[in-house]
Structure formats: structure tokens, C-alpha cells
C-alpha positions in Angstrom: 10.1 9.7 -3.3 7.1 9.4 -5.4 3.6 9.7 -3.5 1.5 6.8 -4.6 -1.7 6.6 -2.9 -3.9 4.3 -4.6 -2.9 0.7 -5.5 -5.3 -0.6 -8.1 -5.9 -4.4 -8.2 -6.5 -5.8 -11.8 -7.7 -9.3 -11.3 -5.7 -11.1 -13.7 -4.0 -8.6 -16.2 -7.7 -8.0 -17.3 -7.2 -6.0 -20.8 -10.1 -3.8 -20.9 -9.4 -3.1 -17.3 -5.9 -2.5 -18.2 -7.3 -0.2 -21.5 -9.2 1.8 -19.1 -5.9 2.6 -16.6 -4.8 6.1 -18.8 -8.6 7.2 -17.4 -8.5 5.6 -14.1 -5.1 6.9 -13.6 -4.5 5.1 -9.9 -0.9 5.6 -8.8 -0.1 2.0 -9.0 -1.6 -0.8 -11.0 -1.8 -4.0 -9.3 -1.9 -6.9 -11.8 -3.3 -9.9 -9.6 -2.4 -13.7 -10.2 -3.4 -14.2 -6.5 -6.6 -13.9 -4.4 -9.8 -14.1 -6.5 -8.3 -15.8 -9.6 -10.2 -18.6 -10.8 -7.4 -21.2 -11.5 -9.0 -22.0 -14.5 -8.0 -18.5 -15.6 -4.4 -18.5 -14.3 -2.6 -19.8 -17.1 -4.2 -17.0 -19.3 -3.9 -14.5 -17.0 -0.2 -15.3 -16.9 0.0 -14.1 -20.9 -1.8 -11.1 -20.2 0.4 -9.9 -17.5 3.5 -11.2 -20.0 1.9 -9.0 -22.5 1.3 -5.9 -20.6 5.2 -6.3 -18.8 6.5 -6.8 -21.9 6.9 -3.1 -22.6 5.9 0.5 -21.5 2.2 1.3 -22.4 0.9 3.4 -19.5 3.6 5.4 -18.2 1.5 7.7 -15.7 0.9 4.6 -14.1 3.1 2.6 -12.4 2.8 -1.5 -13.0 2.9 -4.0 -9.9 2.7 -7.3 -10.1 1.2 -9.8 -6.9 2.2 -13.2 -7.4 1.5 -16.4 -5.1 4.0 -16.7 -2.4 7.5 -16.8 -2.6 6.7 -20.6 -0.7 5.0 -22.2 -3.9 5.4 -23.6 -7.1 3.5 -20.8 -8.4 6.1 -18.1 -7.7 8.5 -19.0 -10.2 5.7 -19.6 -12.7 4.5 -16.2 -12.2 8.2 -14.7 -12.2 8.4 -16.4 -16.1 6.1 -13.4 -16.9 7.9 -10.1 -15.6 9.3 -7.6 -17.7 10.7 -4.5 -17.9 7.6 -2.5 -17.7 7.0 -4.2 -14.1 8.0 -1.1 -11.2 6.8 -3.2 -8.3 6.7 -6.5 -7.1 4.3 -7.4 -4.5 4.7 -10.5 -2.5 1.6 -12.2 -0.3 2.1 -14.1 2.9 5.6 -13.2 3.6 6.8 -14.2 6.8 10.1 -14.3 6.9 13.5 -12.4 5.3 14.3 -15.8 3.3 11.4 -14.7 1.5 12.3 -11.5 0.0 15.8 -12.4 -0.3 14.6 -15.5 -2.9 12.4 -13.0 -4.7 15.3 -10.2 -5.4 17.8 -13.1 -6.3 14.8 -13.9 -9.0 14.3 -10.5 -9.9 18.3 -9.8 -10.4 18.7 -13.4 -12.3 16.6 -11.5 -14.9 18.2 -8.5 -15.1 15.6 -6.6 -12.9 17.0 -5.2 -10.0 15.7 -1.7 -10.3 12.2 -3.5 -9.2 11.3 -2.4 -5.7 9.9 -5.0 -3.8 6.5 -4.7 -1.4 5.9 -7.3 1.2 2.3 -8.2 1.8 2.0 -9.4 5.8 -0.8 -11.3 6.4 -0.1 -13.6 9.5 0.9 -13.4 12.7 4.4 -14.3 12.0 4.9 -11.8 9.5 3.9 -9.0 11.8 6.1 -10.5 14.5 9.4 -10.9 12.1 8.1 -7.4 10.2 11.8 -5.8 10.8 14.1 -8.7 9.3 11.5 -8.9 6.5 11.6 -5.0 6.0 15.9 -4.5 6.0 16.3 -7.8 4.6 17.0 -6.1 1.1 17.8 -2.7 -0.4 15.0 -3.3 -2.9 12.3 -3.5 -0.6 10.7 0.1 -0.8 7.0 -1.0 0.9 5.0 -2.9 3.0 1.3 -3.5 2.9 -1.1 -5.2 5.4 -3.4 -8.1 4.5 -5.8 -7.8 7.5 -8.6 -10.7 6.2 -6.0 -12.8 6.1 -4.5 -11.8 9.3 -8.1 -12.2 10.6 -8.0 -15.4 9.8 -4.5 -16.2 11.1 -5.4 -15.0 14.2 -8.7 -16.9 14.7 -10.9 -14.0 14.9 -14.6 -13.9 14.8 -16.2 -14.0 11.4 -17.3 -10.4 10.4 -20.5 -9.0 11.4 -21.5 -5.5 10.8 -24.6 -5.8 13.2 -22.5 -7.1 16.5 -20.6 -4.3 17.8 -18.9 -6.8 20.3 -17.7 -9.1 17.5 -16.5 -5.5 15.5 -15.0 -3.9 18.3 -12.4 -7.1 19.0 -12.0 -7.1 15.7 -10.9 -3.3 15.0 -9.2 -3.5 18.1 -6.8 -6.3 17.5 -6.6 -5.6 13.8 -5.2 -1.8 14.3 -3.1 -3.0 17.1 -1.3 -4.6 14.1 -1.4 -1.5 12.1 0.3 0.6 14.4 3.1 -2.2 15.0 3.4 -2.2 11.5 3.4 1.5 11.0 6.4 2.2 13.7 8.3 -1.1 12.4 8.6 0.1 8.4 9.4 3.4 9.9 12.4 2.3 12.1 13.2 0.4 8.8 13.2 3.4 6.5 10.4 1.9 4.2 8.4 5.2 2.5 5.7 3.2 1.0 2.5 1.7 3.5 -0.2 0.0 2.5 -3.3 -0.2 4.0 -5.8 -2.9 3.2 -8.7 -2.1 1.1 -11.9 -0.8 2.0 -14.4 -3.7 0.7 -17.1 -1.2 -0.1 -18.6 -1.2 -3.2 -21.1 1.7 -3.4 -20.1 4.2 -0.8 -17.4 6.2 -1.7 -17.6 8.2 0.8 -17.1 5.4 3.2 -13.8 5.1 1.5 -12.8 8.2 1.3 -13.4 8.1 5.6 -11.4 5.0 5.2 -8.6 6.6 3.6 -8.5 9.1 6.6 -8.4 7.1 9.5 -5.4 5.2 7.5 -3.3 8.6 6.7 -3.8 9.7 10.5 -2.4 5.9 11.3 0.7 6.7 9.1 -0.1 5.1 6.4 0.9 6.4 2.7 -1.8 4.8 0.4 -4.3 1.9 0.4 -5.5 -0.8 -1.8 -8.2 0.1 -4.2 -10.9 -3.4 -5.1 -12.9 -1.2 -7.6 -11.6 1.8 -10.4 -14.2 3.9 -8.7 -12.3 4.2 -5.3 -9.5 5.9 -6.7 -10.6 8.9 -6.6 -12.2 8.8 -2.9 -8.6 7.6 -1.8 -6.6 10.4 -3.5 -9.1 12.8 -1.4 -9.1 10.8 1.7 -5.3 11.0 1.9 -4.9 15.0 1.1 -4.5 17.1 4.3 -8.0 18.8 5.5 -8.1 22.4 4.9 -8.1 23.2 8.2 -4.8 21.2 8.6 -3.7 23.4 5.9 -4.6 26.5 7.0 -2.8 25.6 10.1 0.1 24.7 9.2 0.3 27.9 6.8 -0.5 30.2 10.1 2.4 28.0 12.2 5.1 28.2 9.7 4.3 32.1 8.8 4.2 32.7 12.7 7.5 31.5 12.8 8.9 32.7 9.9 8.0 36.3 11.0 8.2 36.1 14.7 10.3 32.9 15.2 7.7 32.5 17.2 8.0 29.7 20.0 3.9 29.1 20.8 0.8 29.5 18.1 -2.7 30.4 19.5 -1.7 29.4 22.9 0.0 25.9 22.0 3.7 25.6 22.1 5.5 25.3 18.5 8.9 23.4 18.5 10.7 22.5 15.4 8.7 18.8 15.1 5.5 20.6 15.2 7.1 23.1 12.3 8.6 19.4 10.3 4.7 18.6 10.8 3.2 21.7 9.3 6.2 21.5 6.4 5.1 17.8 5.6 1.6 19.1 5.0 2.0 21.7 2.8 4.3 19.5 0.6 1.7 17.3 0.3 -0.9 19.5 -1.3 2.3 21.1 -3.0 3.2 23.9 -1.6 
């Protein structure tokens, strides 16, 4: 299964964005007629994404589309544009399986099964209903986590970077969620996890930190809001070195010893999966 750690949002197909994406080179590019759009610009934006879905242009990069919910008018007006450049469909505010079964029938209609499907959760419903939404269909290869909208769903304090009372509830609640959602698309078999994006605009190594914390929650990649974070997430979500250099020293330990314990901590064969996971992720 491919590795796709960044998810690039392109606000409305945007074509010098979209020029730029053979430099940028995320692992996914997310072309966005949802959040942020001004509905003046949706009817355009709409023929952009037709445009670039209308063939294979970028093929180091794979080509997502989010649409408005599966609940709307707007779904079916955004499904008029896919085509068979389109690897990924990403659908917002899914709460229930109904949801993802409506948006494969679409995707089948047009001859488009070999789309995988990524439901966005963003409400508390979703995250309850998370494993019917998850095995509703074969197609659904991800799952991603909306957590300003589950803010919101939830009735949570605005944020507030000075109060830590208001940012610890927050964090606290929020990665509650995270972790529910982590061990649910796991019992589901889903390879792909989305963390939401870091909203940082300048500090990249705030990201990259960001991108951390989520690959130690299980997560497998996270939203990118800028070109410039793609980078900081493809080094956030590497192993450290010293994870590395473990899990070299474990497995040659064992390989030579068959060793049962590894500077005084017992080594079983889920510690060795562990230290076989890391070194396939730098390659090795």
C-alpha cells in the first residue's frame, strides 16, 4: 500500500496551484469545492476540477477530490466533474454508512469504481458510527478527521492560544477522538489516516512537531493548508534516527542471537514487527 503522507488542499482546482504540484510534489492533491470556497467561485471552480480530472497530467501525484456532503444538492453537481484522473474521493461530514454507500453507487454509475473513497468525520455522530461508516464499502481505503468542525459539533470553547484551561479541554477531548478513531479504522482494516491540518502558516517547524505527535497517534499522513508544509510533514512522519538505530540493533540482536531481551528490555516478536515497520519506512 502506497505511503501518502501529505494531502495537499487546492482551494478550487486553482491552475497555477495545480502548475506548481510537479514541484510541490505532495503525495496527494486535494482539489477543494468545500470549505473556503467563495460560492461565487464554485461554478468555475467546478470546470477547473473537470479540466484537470479529465486526464492524467501529474502522475507523481495522486488527484483527490472533496466535494460537499453526500447530504446536499451540491454532491451530485460536484460528481458531474470527475474523471478518470480522479484516485480519491473525499467526502466531508459523513455520519453515517448510507453516505458512502450513495457516493460509490455514484462513482460506479460512471464507470469509476477503482476510486477509493476517504470519509471526512467531523461530528459527533460520525465518530460514534466510525465502524459502519468504515466497512460499509470495499472502496473505502481512508478516513480523515475534521477536528474544527468537531470542535464545533461538540460545543467546545472558541480557540485561545493564551488560556491553557480553554487549550487543555480542548486537546483533551479532541485526541480522545483521535485515538477512537485511530483503533476504529484499524479494527476496520483502513491503511490510510488523516490527521487534521496544522493551521500554521510560518512555522514549519511547528508542523513538522505536528506531524510527530500524529505518526506516534497512528496516524499515516495529515492535511497540508499551505505548499510549504509538505515538506515539514514528509520529515515529521519519518522515524527519528534513534528509532532507527534501534530498531537496526533489535532486529540484528535477534538475527544473530535470536536474542529474547535488548539492553535489558525484553524483545518478543511485536517489538521485532515494530522495529521491521520502521525500517520499511525509511526503506530499508
Amino acid at each position: 500500500m502506497a505511503r501518502l503522507v501529505s494531502w495537499l488542499f487546492v482551494p478550487g482546482a486553482n491552475e497555477r496551484f495545480l502548475a506548481k504540484l510537479p514541484s510541490i510534489r505532495p503525495d496527494v492533491a486535494v482539489l477543494d469545492l468545500e470549505d473556503g470556497l467563495d460560492p461565487k467561485e464554485l461554478l468555475p471552480a467546478r470546470e477547473r476540477v473537470a479540466d484537470a480530472l479529465r486526464e492524467v497530467r501529474y502522475p507523481a501525484v495522486r488527484l483527490a477530490l472533496r466535494t460537499h456532503p453526500v447530504t446536499t444538492p451540491g454532491f451530485l453537481k460536484d460528481a458531474a466533474t470527475l474523471g478518470p484522473a480522479l484516485a480519491v474521493l473525499i467526502l466531508p461530514k459523513v455520519s453515517s454508512n448510507t453516505e458512502v454507500l450513495e457516493a460509490a453507487s455514484v462513482l460506479g454509475d460512471l464507470g469509476l469504481s477503482n476510486v477509493k473513497i476517504v470519509p471526512l468525520i467531523e461530528s459527533a455522530e460520525g465518530v460514534r458510527n466510525a465502524f459502519k461508516i468504515l466497512s460499509a464499502h470495499p472502496a473505502v481505503e481512508g478516513v480523515a478527521l475534521g477536528t474544527e468542525d468537531l470542535a464545533a459539533d461538540l460545543g467546545l470553547p472558541f480557540h485561545v492560544n493564551d488560556d491553557p484551561f480553554i487549550e487543555e479541554g480542548r486537546k483533551e477531548l479532541l485526541n480522545a477522538a483521535r485515538s477512537q478513531l485511530i483503533i476504529t479504522a484499524t479494527a476496520a482494516g483502513i491503511p490510510w489516516r488523516i490527521d487534521a491540518p496544522a493551521l500554521t502558516l510560518g512555522d514549519f517547524a511547528l508542523v513538522e512537531r505536528a506531524a510527530m505527535k500524529a505518526r506516534a497517534r497512528g496516524f499515516t499522513g495529515m492535511f497540508a493548508v499551505h505548499p510549504a508544509q509538505v515538506a515539514a510533514l514528509a520529515r515529521g512522519f519519518l522515524p527519528t534516527p534513534s528509532e532507527i538505530d534501534r530498531a537496526r540493533d533489535v532486529l540484528a540482536a535477534s538475527d544473530r542471537e535470536g536474542a529474547r531481551s535488548h539492553q535489558g528490555r525484553m524483545v518478543d516478536e511485536a517489538v521485532l514487527r515494530q522495529a521491521r515497520r520502521t525500517l520499511e519506512a525509511v526503506g530499508e
